[in-house]
C-alpha positions, 0 to 999 in steps of 0.5 A: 272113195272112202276119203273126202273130196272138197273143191273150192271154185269161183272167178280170178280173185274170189279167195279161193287159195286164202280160203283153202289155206285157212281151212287146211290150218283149222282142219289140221288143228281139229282133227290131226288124226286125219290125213289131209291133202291140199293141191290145185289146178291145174297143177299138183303133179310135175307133169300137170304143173308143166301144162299149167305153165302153159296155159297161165301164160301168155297171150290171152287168145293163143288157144282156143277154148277145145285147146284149152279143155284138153290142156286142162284135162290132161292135167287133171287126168295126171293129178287124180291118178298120182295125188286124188285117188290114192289119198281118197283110197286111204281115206285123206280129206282133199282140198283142191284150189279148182277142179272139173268144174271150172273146165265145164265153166271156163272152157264150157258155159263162157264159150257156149261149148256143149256141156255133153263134150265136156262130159264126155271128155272126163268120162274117158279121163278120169270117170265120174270122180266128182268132190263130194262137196264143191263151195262156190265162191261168188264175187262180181267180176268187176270185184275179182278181177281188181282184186286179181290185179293187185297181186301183179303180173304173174300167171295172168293170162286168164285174168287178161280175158276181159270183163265181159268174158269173167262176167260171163264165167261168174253166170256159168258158175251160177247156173251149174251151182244151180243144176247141181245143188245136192253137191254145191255150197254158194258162199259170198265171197264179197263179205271178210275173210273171218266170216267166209271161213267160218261158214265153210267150217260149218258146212264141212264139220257135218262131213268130217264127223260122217267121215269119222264114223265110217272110218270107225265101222260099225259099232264105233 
């Protein structure tokens, strides 16, 4: 992987795509040299978009969570071998709106499914592909999920799990933020979209610069 992988996580409503969306402006604004691929999940692929027409809609309860795990890694499956992979080998930065990570937490942790399935389940599909930094958006569950209300009815099925159930997905986060602290950045999402955005560029300026001087070679 000679590119750079960036996912952005966190509850319904905790910005994510605003967020991705404002640093896919700077970043194109900064460093235009530098090819870059924004995609989400589930989605980014037509196949993968089809299945996320499938588990975004709907009654809250019409699949369990090991039929949901495996919907979702078949998407993502589709999306790292048509969109991921070749834009790392040729050295894009990737922003991704979701990635494994919210399969551990929102199929995993909130069901108390054993992580070592989950693990084993993107072992077969895509190996150890991991971005190399995730933020982590944080918000009370209460918070995200009125503010998810008021963008309306579309693709709401996830919302329509319930407060004890997103309460229980912003725990999942924190505790695998806190097993995994070499690759994630816990950011408050509760604070203006300014200040948010301007902490992440400041996390990532470090990476795209390390990213600049790898692509250069040695001497450079």
């Amino acid at each position: 992987m000679t590119g750079l992988f960036v996912s952005f996580e966190g509850g319904e409503g905790s910005g994510k795509s605003t967020q991705i969306g404002r640093l896919a402006d700077w970043l194109s604004t900064e460093w235009p040299q530098i090819e870059l691929v924004r995609t989400r999940e589930p989605g980014g692929t037509q196949q993968s978009e089809q299945i996320r027409a499938l588990l975004v809609n709907g009654q809250a309860d019409k699949y369990s969570a090991r039929t949901e795990a495996l919907l979702m890694v078949a998407a993502r499956t589709e999306l790292v071998s048509q969109i991921i992979q070749p834009a790392l080998q040729r050295g894009a930065i990737v922003l991704c709106d979701r990635f494994r990570d919210s399969t551990s937490v929102y199929q995993g942790l909130a069901h108390d499914i054993d992580q070592a399935d989950i693990d084993r389940l993107h072992q077969f599909a895509i190996g150890d592909l991991k971005p190399q930094v995730t933020f982590l958006l944080d918000l009370p569950a209460e918070a995200g999920l009125a503010r998810a209300g008021q963008r309306g009815a579309a693709e709401s099925r996830f919302e329509e799990k319930g407060l004890a159930f997103h309460s229980r997905v912003r725990a999942g986060y924190k505790k695998l933020a806190a097993d995994n602290k070499d690759r994630f950045v816990v950011l408050d999402a509760g604070q203006s979209e300014a200040d948010l955005a301007a902490e992440i560029r400041q996390h990532i300026t470090p990476m795209i610069n390390q990213l600049l001087k790898e692509t250069a070679g040695p001497g450079n």
